[in-house]
N, C-alpha and C positions, 0 to 999 in steps of 0.2 A: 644267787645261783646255788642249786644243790648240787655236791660233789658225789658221786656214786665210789661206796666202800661195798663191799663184801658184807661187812658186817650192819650196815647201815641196813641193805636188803635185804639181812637174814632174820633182824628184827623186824620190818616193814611186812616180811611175810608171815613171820610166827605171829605179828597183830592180827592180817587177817583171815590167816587160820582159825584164830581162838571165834572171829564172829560166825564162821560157817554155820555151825550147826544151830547158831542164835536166832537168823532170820526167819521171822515170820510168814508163816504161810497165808494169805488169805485171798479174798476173792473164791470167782470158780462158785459150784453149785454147791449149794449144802450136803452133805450124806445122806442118802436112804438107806443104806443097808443095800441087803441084796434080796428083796422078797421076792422074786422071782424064784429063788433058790425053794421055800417054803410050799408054792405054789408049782412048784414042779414044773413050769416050764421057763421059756426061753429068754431072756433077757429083752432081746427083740420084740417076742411077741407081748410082754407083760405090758411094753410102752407101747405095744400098737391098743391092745384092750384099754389101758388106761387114758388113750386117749379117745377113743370111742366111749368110753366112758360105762364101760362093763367092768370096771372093777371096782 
């Protein structure tokens, strides 16, 4: 059985604190950038043309 100290917790949380910023992000869709930006128009419309296949 675990006895709960103060100090017991304060260590248990400075552990996983230190892993926060550690975890790995993956998954999700790769990056494009933002070429829509380049192309001056809409975010929307760039994936409507790209998918019609105008671009």
């Amino acid at each position: 059985m675990r006895h709960f100290t103060p100090a017991k917790f304060s260590k248990s949380q400075a552990r996983k604190g230190v892993k926060g910023g550690k975890c790995s992000k993956g998954g999700g869709r790769p990056s494009i950038g933002e070429p829509w930006l380049d192309l001056g128009i809409s975010r929307a419309t760039y994936f409507r043309k790209k998918k019609a296949g105008l671009l």
